[in-house]
C-alpha positions in Angstrom: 5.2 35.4 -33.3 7.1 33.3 -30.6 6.3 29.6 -30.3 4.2 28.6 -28.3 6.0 26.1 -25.4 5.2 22.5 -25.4 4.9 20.8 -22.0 7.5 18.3 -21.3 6.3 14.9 -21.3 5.9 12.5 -18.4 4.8 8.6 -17.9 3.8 6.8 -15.5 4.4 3.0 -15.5 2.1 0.7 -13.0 1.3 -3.4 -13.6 -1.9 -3.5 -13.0 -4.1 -0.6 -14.8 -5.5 2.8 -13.9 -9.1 1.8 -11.9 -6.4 -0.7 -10.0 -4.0 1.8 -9.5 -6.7 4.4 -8.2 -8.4 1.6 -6.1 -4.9 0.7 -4.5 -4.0 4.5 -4.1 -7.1 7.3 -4.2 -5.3 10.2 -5.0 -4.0 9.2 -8.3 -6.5 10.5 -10.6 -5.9 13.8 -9.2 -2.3 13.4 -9.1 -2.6 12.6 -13.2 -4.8 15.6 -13.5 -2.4 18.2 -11.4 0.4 17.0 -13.1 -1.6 17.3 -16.2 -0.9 20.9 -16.0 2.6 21.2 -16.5 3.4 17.8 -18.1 2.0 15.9 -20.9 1.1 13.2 -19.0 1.3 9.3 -20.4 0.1 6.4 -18.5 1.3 2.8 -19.5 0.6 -0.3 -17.7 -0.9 -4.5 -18.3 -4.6 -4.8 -18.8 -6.1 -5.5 -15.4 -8.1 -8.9 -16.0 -10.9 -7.6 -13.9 -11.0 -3.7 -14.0 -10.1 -2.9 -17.6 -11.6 0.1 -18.2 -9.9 3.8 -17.6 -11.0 6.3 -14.8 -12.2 9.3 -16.4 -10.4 11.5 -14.8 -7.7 9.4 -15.8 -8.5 9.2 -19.5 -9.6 13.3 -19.7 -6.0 14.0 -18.5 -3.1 11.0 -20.0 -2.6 9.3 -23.0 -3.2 6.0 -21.7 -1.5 2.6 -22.8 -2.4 -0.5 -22.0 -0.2 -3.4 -22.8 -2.0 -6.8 -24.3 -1.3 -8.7 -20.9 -4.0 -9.4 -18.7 -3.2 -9.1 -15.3 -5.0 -10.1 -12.0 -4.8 -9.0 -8.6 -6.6 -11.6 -7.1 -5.1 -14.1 -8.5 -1.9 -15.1 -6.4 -0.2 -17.4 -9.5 -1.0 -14.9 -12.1 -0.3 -11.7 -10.0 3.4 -13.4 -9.5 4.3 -14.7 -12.9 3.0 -11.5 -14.7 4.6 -9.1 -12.0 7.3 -11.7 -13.4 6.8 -11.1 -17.1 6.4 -6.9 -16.5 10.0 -6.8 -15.0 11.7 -8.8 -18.6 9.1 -6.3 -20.6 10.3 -2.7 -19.0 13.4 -3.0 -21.6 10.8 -3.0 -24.5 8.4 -0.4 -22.6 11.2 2.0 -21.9 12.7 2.1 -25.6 8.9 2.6 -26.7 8.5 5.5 -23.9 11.6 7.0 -24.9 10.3 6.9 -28.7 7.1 8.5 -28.1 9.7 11.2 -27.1 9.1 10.8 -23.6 12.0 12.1 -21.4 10.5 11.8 -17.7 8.9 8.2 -16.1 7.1 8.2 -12.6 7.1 4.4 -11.6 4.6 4.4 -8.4 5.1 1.5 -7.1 8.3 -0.4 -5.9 9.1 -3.2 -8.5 13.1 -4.6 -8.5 15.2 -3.6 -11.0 12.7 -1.4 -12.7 14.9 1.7 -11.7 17.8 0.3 -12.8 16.6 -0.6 -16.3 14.9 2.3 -16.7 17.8 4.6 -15.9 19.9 3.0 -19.0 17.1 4.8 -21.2 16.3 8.2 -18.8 19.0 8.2 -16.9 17.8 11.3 -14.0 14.8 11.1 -15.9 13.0 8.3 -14.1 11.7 8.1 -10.1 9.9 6.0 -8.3 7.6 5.1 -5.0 9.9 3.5 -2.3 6.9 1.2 -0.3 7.9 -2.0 -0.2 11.0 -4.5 -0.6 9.9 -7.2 -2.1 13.4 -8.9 -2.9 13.7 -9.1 0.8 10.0 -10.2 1.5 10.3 -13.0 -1.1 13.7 -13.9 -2.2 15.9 -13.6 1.1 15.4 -17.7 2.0 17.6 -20.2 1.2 20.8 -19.7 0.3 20.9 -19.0 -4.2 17.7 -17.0 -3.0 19.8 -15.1 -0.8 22.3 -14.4 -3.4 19.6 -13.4 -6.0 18.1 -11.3 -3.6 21.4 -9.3 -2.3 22.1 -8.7 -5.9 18.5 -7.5 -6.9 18.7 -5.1 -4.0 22.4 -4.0 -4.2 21.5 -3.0 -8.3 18.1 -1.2 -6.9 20.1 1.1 -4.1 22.7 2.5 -6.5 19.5 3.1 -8.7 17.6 4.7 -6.0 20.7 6.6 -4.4 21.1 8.3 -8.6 17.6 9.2 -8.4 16.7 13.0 -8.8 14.7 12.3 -5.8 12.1 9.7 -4.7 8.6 9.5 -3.6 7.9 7.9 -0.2 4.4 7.3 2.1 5.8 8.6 5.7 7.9 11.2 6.6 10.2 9.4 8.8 10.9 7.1 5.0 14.0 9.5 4.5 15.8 8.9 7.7 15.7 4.8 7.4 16.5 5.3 3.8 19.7 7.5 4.6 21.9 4.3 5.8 20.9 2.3 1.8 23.4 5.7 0.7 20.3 7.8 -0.1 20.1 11.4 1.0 17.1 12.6 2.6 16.7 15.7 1.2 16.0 13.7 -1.9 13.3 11.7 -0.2 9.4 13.4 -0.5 6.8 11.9 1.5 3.1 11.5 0.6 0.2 10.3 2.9 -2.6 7.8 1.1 -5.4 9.8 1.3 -9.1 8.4 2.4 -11.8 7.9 -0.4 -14.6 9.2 1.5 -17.1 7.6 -0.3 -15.7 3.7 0.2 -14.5 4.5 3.8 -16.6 6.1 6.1 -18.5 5.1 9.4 -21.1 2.9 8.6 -24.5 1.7 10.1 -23.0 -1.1 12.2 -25.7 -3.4 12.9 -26.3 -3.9 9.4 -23.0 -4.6 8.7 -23.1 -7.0 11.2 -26.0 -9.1 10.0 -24.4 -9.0 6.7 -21.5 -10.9 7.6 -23.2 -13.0 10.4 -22.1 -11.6 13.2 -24.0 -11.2 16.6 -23.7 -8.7 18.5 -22.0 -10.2 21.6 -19.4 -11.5 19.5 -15.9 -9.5 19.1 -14.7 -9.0 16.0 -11.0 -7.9 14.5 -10.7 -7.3 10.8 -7.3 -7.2 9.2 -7.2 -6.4 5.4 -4.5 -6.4 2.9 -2.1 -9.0 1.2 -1.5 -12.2 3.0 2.8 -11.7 2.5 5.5 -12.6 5.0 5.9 -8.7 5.8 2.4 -8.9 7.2 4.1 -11.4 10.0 0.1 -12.7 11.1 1.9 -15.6 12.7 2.2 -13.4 15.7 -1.5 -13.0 15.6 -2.8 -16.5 15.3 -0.7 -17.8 18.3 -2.0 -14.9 20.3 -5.5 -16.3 20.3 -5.5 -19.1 21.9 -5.5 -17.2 25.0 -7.9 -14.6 24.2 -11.0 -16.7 23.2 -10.1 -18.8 26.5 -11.5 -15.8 28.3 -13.5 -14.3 24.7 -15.3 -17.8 23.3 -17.0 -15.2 20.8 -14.2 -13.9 19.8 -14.0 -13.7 15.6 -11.1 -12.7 13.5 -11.5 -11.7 9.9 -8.2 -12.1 7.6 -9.2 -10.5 4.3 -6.8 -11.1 1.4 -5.0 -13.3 -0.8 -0.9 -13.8 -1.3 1.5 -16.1 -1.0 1.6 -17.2 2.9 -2.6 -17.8 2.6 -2.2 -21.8 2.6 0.3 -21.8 5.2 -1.7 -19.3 7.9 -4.9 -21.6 7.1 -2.6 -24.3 8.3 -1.5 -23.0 11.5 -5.1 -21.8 12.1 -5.7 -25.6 11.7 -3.1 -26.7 13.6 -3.9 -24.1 16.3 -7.5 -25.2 16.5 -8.6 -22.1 15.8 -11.2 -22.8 12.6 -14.0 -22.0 14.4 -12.9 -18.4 15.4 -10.6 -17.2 12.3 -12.0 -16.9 8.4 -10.2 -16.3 5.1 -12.6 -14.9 2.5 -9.5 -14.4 0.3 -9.8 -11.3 -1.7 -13.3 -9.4 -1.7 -14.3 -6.4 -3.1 -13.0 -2.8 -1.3 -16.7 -2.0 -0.8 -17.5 -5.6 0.6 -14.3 -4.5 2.9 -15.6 -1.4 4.1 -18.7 -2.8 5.8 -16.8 -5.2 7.3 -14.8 -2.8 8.9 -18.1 -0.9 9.7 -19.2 -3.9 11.4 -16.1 -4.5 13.6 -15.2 -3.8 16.8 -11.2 -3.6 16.0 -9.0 -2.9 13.0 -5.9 -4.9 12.6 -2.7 -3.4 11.3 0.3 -5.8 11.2 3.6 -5.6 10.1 7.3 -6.7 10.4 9.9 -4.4 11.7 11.4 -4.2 8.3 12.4 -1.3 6.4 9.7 -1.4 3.9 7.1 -1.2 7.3 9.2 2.6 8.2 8.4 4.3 4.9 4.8 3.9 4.7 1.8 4.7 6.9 -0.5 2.2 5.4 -3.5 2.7 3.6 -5.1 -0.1 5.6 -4.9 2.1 8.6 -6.6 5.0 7.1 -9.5 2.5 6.0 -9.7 1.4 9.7 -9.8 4.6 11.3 -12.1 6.3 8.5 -15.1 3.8 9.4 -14.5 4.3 13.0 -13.1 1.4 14.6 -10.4 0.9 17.0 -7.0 0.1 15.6 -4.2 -2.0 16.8 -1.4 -1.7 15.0 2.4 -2.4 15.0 4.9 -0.5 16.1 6.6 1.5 13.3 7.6 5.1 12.9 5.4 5.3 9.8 2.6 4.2 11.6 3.4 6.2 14.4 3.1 9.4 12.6 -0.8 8.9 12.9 -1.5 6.4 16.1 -0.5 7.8 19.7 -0.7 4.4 21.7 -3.6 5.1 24.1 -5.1 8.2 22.5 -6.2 7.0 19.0 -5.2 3.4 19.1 -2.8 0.9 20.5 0.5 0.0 19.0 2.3 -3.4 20.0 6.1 -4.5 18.9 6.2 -6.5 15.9 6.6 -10.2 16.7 5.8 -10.0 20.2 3.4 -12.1 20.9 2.8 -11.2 24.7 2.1 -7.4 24.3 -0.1 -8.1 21.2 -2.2 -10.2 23.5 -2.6 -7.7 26.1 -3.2 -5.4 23.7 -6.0 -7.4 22.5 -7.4 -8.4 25.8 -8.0 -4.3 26.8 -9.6 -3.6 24.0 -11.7 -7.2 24.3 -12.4 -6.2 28.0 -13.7 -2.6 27.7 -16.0 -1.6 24.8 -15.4 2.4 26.6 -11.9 2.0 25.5 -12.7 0.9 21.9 -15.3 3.4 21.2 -12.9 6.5 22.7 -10.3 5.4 20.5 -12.4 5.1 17.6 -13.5 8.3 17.9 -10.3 10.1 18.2 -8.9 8.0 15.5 -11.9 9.3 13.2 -11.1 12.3 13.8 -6.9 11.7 13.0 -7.9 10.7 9.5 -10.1 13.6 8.9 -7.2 16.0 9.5 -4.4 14.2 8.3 -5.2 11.9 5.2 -6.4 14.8 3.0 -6.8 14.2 -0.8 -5.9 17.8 -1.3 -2.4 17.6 0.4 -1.8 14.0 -0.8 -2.0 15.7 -4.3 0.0 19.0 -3.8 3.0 17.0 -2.0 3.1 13.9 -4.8 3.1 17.1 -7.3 5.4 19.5 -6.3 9.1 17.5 -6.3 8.0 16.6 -10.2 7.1 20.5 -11.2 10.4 21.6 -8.9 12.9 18.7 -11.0 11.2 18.6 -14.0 8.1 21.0 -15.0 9.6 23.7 -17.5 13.3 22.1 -17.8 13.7 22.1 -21.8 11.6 20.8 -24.2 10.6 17.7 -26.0 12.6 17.5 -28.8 
């Protein structure tokens, strides 16, 4: 009788935990089951300090792992310094992976010199998501910085530009990753899907009283991690101008990070207390009705690379509980948002245009509601759970599902 074939064996590797992982990106549990059908499917990761335990989905389909290191996302100190600590242990995790006999390693999110590590013990046997830069979001000031950062990212392209092919969040990601060396043919793309059930339109007068809002007042909402990439300077000295003519005016800045102190400083200096709040890090279902309640969703980036290779899931949030959105100008962004038909789009930086933009939708409650509407209807088409799954799924079965067995 012939023997029966064993599935090839795949890990994933994420900081912060599975229920973190599938809060940050909804589709994962059904990427981990998918996969689960041609791989043997092993997820390792830190404890998350507030969401320990294991989506089911999640646990019926992986082996899961978690490491003795409790980490938490909203905490900005310990987020850092374990982030920190994960990088110097992904020497120890990858000889354990490899072990376990392990010979494939999905790394979804977009940690430095994870891939380059990682490919001393899988060589083409190890991907990742390409979402963010964070060398260049945190270590590109000053001048050893700027050395430390150049050779972070110079050790993570020649990593990246090896990689049997990459996972990305627009579809434009392959052509502004083509000039790092990178071909796009290697380069997937993936939308965030919607979790219908957290994001959805919501009754908005309730939400409203819930957060203290009257109904005359204008509200923004902007939700996400308070970075340098997130470039909310441009904002804040927009607003001056707007409540001249808006004294109701309200904006909402939901999220912790590492610019927090500063942006509550030039809200102070900017005498703008009375009209901006930062309830730092809430819970996603705490988010969604405030989104429910507002009149206008806030998406705001820098033109950086990392801004071109992702849509956002913030804007899917903002346009699934059917709000206007004003967002920044990016080609990943722009794969969603026509400017005038399902929101409006504004250069980054440019403080004039994102007051103008701000004032139409301030002036005419018509305008706000017809782009909501359209933009409700955008997500419903486009951020899919179904297709998120079957695009994230297909360039691992087409590289690696069926190609030899464990040993």
């Amino acid at each position: 009788m012939k023997e029966k074939t064993k599935k090839p064996k795949l890990a994933f590797w994420f900081r912060y935990g599975a229920s973190e992982h599938a809060e940050l990106f909804h589709a994962i549990p059904s990427i981990i089951a998918a996969l689960s059908e041609h791989f043997e499917v092993y997820y390792i990761s830190l404890t998350s300090r507030e969401k320990p335990q294991i989506p089911e989905m999640v646990s019926a389909h992986a082996h899961v792992f978690q490491l003795p290191v409790r980490i938490s996302r909203r905490n900005t100190t310990d987020k850092t310094f374990k982030t920190l600590l994960w990088i110097a242990l992904i020497p120890w995790i990858a000889a354990g992976t490899r072990l376990a006999g392990i010979r494939y390693v999905y790394v979804d999110e977009t940690i430095p010199l994870v891939m380059p590590i990682g490919r001393l013990f899988f060589g083409n046997g190890i991907t990742m998501t390409l979402a963010d830069f964070f060398a260049e979001q945190y270590l590109s000031k000053g001048f050893l910085r700027g050395l430390l950062c150049r050779l972070v990212s110079a050790l993570d392209y020649r990593a990246w530009r090896r990689a049997p092919f990459l996972i990305a969040r627009s579809r434009s990601a392959g052509r502004h990753l083509a000039p790092l060396g990178i071909a796009p043919e290697k380069v997937f793309y993936a939308y965030d899907p919607i979790d219908e059930e957290l994001y959805h339109a919501y009754d908005r007068a309730a939400c409203r009283k819930t957060w203290g809002w009257k109904e005359e007042e204008i509200v923004m909402v902007y939700h996400g991690v308070l970075n340098p990439a997130k470039d909310l300077d441009t904002v804040l000295e927009a607003l001056p101008e707007v409540i001249q003519e808006f004294p109701g005016f309200r904006f909402l800045a939901i999220g912790n990070g590492p610019d927090e102190a500063r942006l509550k400083e030039k809200t102070r200096s900017l005498n703008l207390e009375k009209h901006v709040q930062f309830p730092g890090y809430v819970e996603p279902r705490i988010v969604a009705t405030a989104l429910g309640g507002g009149d206008i969703g806030l998406i705001s980036r820098k033109a950086d690379l990392g801004s071109q290779l992702v849509i956002t899931s913030v804007l899917g949030h903002c346009l699934a509980c059917g709000i206007a959105v004003l967002a920044t100008r990016t080609d990943g962004i722009a794969e969603l948002i026509t400017d005038g038909r399902n929101g409006l789009m504004f250069e980054a930086g440019n403080v004039q245009e994102f007051r103008e933009k701000l004032l139409m939708l301030c002036r005419d409650s018509t305008l706000r509601r017809g782009l909501a509407d359209a933009g409700y209807q955008t997500v419903r088409l486009e951020l899919t759970l179904s297709e998120t799954v079957e695009r994230n799924v297909q360039p691992f079965v087409d590289h690696w599902g069926g190609i030899g067995l464990d040993a």
